[in-house]
Each structure stands twice: as structure tokens, then as C-alpha cells.
C-alpha positions in Angstrom: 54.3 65.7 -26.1 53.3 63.4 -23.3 53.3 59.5 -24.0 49.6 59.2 -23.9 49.0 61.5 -26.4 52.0 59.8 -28.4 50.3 56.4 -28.0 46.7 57.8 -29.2 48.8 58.8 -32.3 50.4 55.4 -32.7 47.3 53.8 -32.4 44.7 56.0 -34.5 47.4 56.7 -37.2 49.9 53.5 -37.3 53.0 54.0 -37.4 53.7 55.8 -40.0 54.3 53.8 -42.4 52.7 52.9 -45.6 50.6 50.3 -44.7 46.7 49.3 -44.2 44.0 48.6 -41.3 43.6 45.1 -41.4 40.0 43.9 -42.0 37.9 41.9 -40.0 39.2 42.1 -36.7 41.5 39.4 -35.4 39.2 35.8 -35.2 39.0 33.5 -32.8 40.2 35.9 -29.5 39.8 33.5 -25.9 41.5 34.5 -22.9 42.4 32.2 -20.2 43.0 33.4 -16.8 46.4 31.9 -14.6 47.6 33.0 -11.4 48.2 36.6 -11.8 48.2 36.7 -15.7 46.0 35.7 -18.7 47.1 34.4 -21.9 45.5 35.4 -24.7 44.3 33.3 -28.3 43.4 33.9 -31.4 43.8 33.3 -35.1 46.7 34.8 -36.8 47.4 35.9 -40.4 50.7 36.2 -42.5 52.1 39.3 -42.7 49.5 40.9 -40.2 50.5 42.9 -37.1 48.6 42.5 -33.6 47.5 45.1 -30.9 46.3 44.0 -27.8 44.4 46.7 -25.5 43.3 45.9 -22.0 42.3 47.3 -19.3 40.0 46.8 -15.3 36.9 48.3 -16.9 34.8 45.2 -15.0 33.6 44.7 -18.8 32.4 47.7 -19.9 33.2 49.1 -23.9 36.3 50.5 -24.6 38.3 50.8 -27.8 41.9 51.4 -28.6 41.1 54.8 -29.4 40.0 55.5 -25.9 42.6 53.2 -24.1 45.1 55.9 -23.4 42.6 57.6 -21.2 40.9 54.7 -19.8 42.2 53.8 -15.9 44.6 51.0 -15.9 44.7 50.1 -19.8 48.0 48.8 -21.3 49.0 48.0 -24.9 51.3 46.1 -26.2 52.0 45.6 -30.1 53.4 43.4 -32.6 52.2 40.7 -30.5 51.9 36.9 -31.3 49.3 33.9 -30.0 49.4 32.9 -27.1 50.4 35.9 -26.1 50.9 36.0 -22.0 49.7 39.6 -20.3 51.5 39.0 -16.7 52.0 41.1 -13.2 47.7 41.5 -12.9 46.2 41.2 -10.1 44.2 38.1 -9.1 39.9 38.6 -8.0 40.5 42.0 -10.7 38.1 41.9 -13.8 40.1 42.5 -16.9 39.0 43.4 -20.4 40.6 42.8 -23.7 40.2 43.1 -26.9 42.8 44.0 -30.5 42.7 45.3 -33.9 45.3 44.6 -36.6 47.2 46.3 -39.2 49.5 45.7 -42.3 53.0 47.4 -42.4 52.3 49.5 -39.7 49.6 50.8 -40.6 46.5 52.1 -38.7 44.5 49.8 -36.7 41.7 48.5 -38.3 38.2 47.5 -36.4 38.7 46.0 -33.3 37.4 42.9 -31.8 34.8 42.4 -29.2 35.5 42.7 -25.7 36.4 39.8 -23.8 36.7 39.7 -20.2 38.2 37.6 -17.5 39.4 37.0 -13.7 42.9 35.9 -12.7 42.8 33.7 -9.9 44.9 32.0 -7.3 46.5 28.8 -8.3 44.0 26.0 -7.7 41.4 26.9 -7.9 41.1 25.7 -11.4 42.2 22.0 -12.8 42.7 20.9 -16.0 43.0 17.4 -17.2 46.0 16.4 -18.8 46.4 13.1 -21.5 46.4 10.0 -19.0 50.4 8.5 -19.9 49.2 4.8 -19.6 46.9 2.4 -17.6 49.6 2.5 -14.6 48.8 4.2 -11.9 50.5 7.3 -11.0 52.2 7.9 -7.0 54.3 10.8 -7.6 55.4 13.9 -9.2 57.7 16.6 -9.3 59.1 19.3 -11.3 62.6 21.2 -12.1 62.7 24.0 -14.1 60.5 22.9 -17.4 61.0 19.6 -16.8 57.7 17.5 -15.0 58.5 13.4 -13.6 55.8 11.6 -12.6 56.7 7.8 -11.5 54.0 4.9 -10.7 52.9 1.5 -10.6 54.7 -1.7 -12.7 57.6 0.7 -13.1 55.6 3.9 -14.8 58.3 6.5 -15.5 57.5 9.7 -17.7 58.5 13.2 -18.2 57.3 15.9 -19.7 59.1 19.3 -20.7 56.8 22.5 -20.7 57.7 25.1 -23.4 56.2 28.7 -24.3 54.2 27.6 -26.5 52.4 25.7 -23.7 51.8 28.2 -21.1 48.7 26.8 -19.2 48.5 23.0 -20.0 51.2 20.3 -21.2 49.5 17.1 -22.9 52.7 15.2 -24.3 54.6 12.6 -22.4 57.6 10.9 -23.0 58.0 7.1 -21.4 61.4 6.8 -19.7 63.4 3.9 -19.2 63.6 2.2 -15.7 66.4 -0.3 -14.7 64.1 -2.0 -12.3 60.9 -2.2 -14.8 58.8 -4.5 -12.5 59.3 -2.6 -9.9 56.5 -0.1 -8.7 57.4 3.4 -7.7 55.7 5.4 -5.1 57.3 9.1 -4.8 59.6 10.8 -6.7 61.9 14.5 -6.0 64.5 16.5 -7.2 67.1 18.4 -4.9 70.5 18.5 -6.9 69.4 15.3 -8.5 66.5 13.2 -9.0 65.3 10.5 -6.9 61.7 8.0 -7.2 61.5 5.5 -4.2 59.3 2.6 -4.1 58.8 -1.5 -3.6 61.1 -3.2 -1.4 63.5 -0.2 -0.8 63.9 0.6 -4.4 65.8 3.8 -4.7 66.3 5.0 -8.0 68.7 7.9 -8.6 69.1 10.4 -12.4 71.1 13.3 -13.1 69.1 14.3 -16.0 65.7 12.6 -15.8 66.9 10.8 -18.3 69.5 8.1 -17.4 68.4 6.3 -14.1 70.3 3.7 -12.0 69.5 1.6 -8.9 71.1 2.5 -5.3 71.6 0.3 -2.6 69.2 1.6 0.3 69.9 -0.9 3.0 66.2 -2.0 3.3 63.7 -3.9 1.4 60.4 -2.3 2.9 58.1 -0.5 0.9 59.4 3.2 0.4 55.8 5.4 0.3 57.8 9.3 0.4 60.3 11.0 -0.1 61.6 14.6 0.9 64.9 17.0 0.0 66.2 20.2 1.8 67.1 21.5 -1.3 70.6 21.2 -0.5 71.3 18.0 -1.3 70.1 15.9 1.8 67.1 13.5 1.2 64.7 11.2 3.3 62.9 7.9 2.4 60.5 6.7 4.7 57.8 3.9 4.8 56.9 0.6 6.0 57.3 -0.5 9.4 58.8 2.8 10.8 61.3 2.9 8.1 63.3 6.0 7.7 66.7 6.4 5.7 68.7 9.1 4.9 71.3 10.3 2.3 73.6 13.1 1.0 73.6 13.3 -2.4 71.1 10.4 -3.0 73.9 7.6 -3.7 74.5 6.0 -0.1 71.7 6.0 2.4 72.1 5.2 6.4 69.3 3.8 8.0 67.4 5.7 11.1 66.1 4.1 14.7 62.9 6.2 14.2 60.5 5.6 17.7 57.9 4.3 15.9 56.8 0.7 14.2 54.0 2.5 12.5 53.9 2.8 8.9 55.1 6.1 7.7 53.1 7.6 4.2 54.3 11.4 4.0 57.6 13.4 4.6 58.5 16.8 4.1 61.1 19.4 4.9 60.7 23.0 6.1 61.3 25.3 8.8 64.9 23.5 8.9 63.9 20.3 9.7 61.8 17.2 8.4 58.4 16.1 9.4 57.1 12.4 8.9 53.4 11.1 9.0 51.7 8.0 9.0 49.6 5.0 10.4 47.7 5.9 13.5 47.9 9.8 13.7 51.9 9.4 14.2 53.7 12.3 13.6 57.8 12.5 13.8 60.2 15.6 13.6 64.1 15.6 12.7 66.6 18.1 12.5 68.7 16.6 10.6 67.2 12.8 8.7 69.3 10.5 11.3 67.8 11.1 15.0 63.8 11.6 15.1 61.1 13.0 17.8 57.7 11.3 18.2 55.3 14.0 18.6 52.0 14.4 20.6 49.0 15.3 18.4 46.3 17.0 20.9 43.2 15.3 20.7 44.0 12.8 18.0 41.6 10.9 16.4 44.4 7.5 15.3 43.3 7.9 11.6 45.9 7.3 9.2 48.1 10.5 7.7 49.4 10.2 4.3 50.8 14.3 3.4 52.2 16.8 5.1 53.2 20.1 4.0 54.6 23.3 5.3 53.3 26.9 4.2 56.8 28.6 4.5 56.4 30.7 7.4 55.6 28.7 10.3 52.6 26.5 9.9 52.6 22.8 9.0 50.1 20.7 7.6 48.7 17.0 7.2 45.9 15.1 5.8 44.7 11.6 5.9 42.0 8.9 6.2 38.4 10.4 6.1 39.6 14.2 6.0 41.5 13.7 8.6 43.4 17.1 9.5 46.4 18.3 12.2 48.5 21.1 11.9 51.1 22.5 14.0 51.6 26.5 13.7 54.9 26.8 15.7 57.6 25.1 13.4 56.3 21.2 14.6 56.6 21.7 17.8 53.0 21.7 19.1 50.2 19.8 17.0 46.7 19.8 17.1 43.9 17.5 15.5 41.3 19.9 13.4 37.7 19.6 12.6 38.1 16.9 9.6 38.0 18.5 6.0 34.8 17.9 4.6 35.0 14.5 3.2 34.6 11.4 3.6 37.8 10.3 1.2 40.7 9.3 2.0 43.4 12.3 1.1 46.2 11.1 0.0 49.0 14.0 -0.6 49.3 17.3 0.3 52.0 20.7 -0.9 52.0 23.6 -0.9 52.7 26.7 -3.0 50.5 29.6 -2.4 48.5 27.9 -1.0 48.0 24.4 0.6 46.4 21.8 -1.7 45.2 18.2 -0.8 43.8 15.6 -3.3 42.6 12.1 -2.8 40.5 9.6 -3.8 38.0 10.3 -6.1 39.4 12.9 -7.7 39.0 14.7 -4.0 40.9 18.3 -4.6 40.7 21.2 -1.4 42.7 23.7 -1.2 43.3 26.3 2.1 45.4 29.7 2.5 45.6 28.9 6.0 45.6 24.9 7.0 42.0 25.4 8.7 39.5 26.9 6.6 39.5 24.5 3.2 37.6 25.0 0.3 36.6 21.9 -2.2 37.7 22.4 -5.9 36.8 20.5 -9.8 38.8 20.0 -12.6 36.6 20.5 -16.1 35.8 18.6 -17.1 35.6 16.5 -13.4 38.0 13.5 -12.4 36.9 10.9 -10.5 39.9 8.7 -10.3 42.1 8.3 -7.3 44.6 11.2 -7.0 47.9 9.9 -5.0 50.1 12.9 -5.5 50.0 16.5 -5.9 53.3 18.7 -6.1 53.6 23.2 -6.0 55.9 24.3 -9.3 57.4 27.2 -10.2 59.1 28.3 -13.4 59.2 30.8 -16.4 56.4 29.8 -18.1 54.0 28.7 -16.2 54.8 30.5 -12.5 53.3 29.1 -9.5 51.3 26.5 -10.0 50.6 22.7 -9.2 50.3 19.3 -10.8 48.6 16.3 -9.6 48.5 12.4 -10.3 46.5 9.5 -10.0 45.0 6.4 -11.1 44.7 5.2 -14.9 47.1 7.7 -15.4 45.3 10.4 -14.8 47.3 14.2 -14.5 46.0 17.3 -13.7 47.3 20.9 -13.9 46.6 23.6 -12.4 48.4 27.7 -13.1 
């Protein structure tokens, strides 16, 4: 007997065990889409088993009964809320709906269809409870655990579990050795590290237990950037750029530049810097930096800069400001601004490239040229100064961003 036909058994005749169709149909179903998966809601009952049925039928009727024959339908059983259907594919309508049963019994009647569209990570925001009235610089995430670091010494974290597949609402306050002392980026590469206010470096294990470094400057730290493996950059006011291994003792750069410097990142085996006046710099290794030529460039200020994994990086600034280089960093060109007139004040990337800035300004771009503006729902009109690409096991690619008042935003 074929496993279709087996499955139409299971699901007309249970199990066969000596149980019951449950009756009504499950309450209460939702679906919410994510980034190549939905997870599905809805109101559970002791004792009571749960069948979920879906399948690409673009909305249209089906029933468990028919499922088996329907193109592209999958079940799965016994199944609790919220209960995550991954590996779809995104810009695909998919339609669900369960019935329920006692003991394994037959399924009783099933609920009404509900339908939905995976999409690419942000394209979608959601608003997250505001930690306090400090403002918010920077964030980043390891494994389940989000920190997000900020103004008068604002430190939180926040650990995601499965129970909170699309959103997490609950932070925790951390404690800072420096408490007066505001923060302005924050990374993980082996450890944690948040930079801030007259050269603060401030350097946890755990996200738990923090303790000030010596960094050998005391001007304003705005980024910070890893390789992953263990090497980190600072940079900010005035030009300045450090660099450590293993985020304890830093060494101080001769970058060829005065101007201030607001973004850092590292791809492509090497760091990029942006700042003040257009400038961008390029380092192999965090000690000995290049001052590169920007074709065409306007002097607005850049505050992020991102690379897309491949070959492309990206950066944003004053008034939309956009320049990109699509050979490694070694060429860059000025683009057509990104339509705003807002500052942007961060940019990463994880599928895709996303910017935010002020006024809740979100875009988002596959490519570094073509951007498309995006909302969070309900909106945010605060100041966003930080946006950083996660991925983990229960929530996969996604991205979170930060700003004034507070303010945090998700987006899976």
C-alpha cells in the first residue's frame, strides 16, 4: 500500500485507536508568515490531539480528506501551538487549516482555511517593549542571546526561546561598571565588546559579567567591528582607530584621516571604515589603513557600511547618502541617494542589506542599488541608530533594530 493511501487512512479513520473526533474544530487558528516558514496559533485543549494540513492551493478549499492528493500538501500530527511549518518557499501562497481528535481517534471537523505568504526578512517589522527612556546605539546577537547597549550606560539582554519564535518583548537590565558612561556599539566575536564615551571599552564573556579595558584613547568610540576570529576594531572621533586580539589590550592605529569615523565593518578579509565627509578607509589587517577615492562624492557624512558576502560593499549616510564598491573595496562609487531625506544611521546585512535612520527610516535592497522603503505595524517614528542581521535556531535569518526612547524592532 502506498503512503498516500496510508495517510488518507490515518487521517479519515485515526489511528486506530479507541478514541473520538474532537468537536468544534481547533479555535483561535492565525498564521504568521517569517522568512521561509510560518508559525502557526491557536487555542489548545487538554487531552486533545492536533493535525495540521497545508498545502500551495493560492487559497482555494481543501480538507484533510483530500490533502493526500492535493499538489504540495504536508501534514504533520500531534502537533502543539506555536507550531513552526519551516523549508517553504518565500512569494508562495500557503494554505492551512486542522482538525482534532481524542486518543487517536478520527479527525473531527476541520477549521477554516487560512492562508499566508512567507517573505524575505525585512520586509516586515515588529515593535518590540521599549527597555527604558535611554536611547539605544547598538545591538547584536549570539546564538539566543540579543545585547543592546545605549545612552547613560543602557545595557540589556534578551534570550529568545521556542516559545518566542517571531518576536521577544522581555528584557533583562544588565549591570555596567562604568554606569555614567554612554555606549555607542556593541559586538560579539569570541567575546563581547560595547564601545562608547571617551574610549570606553567594555569587555563580557557571558553578557553577563562586564569589566572596563584600557583602550589607550579617550575619544568618543561610535563602531565597532570583529572578523569573527577574534580580532576587533574601534573607531571614532578624530580619525580614531584601535585594534585588538581578543578584546583585552588594544594598539592604537595612524589612520590617514582626521575625519570622524561612524561605521566599521569586516568582510571580504579585510575592514572597511566610514565617516565625516564621504571618507572611506580599507585595512587588511586593523593596524595599517588605505584612504580610498569615492567617484563623484558628494562630502555627506557616512555612518554604516556593510558587506553582502560575495563581493559588494555598502554605506549610508546624511540625506540618503549612498556609495558602494562591488570589487571587495577596492573601487567606490557615490549612487543616486536612497530616497530620503533622513539621516541613515546603520546599515547590515543578512539576506539582504537593511538601513534604518532617523525617524523610524527602514530600506532595505538585494543588491546595494535598487532600495525599497519598509514600516513596522504598527509605524515607529523614533530615531533608529542601529540595525544588526541574526541567525539562530529559532528564529533563522532575521534582523533587529534600535533606537531612541528605547525603541526595538524585529524583524524574521
Amino acid at each position: 500500500m502506498g503512503s498516500l493511501a496510508i495517510l488518507a487512512i490515518l487521517i479519515l479513520g485515526g489511528c486506530g485507536g479507541k478514541g473520538s473526533s474532537a468537536s468544534p474544530p481547533p479555535g483561535g487558528i492565525t498564521v504568521a508568515p517569517g522568512d521561509g516558514y510560518v508559525t502557526v496559533s491557536w487555542d489548545m485543549s487538554p487531552g486533545v490531539e492536533y493535525w495540521l494540513f497545508h498545502a500551495t492551493t493560492n487559497g482555494a478549499t481543501f480538507d484533510p480528506s483530500s490533502c493526500p492528493s492535493v499538489s504540495g500538501c504536508g501534514t504533520n500530527i500531534k502537533v502543539s501551538s506555536p507550531f513552526v511549518v519551516p523549508s517553504l518557499l518565500n512569494g508562495v501562497t500557503y494554505s492551512f487549516e486542522m482538525n482534532a481528535r481524542t486518543s487517536g481517534g478520527p479527525g473531527g471537523s476541520p477549521t477554516p482555511v487560512v492562508s499566508t505568504v512567507p517573505r524575505i526578512a525585512g520586509s516586515s517589522w515588529i515593535p518590540n517593549t521599549s527597555t527604558d527612556a535611554n536611547a539605544l546605539r547598538g545591538v547584536v546577537q549570539n546564538g539566543t542571546v540579543f545585547v543592546a547597549v545605549g545612552d547613560n550606560g543602557a545595557m540589556f539582554s534578551s534570550t529568545v526561546n521556542s516559545a518566542g519564535w517571531t518576536t521577544w518583548t522581555t528584557w533583562a537590565k544588565l549591570t555596567n561598571p562604568l554606569p555614567a558612561a554612554n555606549l555607542n556599539a556593541v559586538t560579539y566575536g569570541g567575546s563581547y565588546l560595547a564601545a562608547g564615551a571617551g574610549g570606553v571599552i567594555l569587555l563580557s564573556s557571558d553578557a553577563v559579567t562586564w569589566t572596563a579595558q584600557a583602550s589607550g584613547t579617550t575619544n568618543d568610540l561610535y563602531a565597532l567591528a570583529t572578523n569573527g576570529g577574534g580580532s576587533y576594531v574601534a573607531v571614532g572621533a578624530g580619525g580614531t582607530i584601535i585594534y585588538s586580539v581578543g578584546g583585552g589590550t588594544w594598539f592604537t592605529a595612524s589612520p590617514p584621516t582626521s575625519n570622524a569615523l561612524y561605521g566599521v565593518t569586516y568582510g571580504g578579509s579585510e575592514f572597511v571604515a566610514v565617516g565625516a565627509k564621504g571618507t572611506v578607509l580599507t585595512s587588511t589587517d586593523g593596524a595599517n589603513w588605505t584612504l580610498q577615492a569615492v567617484t563623484s562624492n558628494p562630502l555627506l557624512d557616512l555612518k554604516g557600511v556593510a558587506y553582502n558576502g560575495v563581493s559588494t560593499f555598502a554605506a549610508v549616510g546624511a540625506a540618503g547618502a549612498l556609495v558602494t564598491s562591488s570589487d571587495g573595496g577596492v573601487t567606490w562609487t557615490s549612487q543616486s541617494p536612497i530616497g530620503t531625506s533622513n539621516a541613515l544611521n546603520a546599515l547590515t546585512f543578512g539576506k539582504q542589506f537593511v538601513a534604518v535612520g532617523d525617524s523610524g527610516a527602514i530600506f532595505t535592497s538585494l543588491d546595494g542599488l535598487t532600495w525599497q522603503p519598509q514600516t513596522s505595524t504598527p509605524a515607529t517614528f523614533e530615531n533608529l541608530y542601529a540595525v544588526k542581521s541574526f541567525t539562530n535556531s529559532y528564529l533563522g535569518v532575521g534582523y533587529a533594530a534600535v533606537g531612541a526612547s528605547g525603541r526595538n524592532l524585529s524583524s524574521n
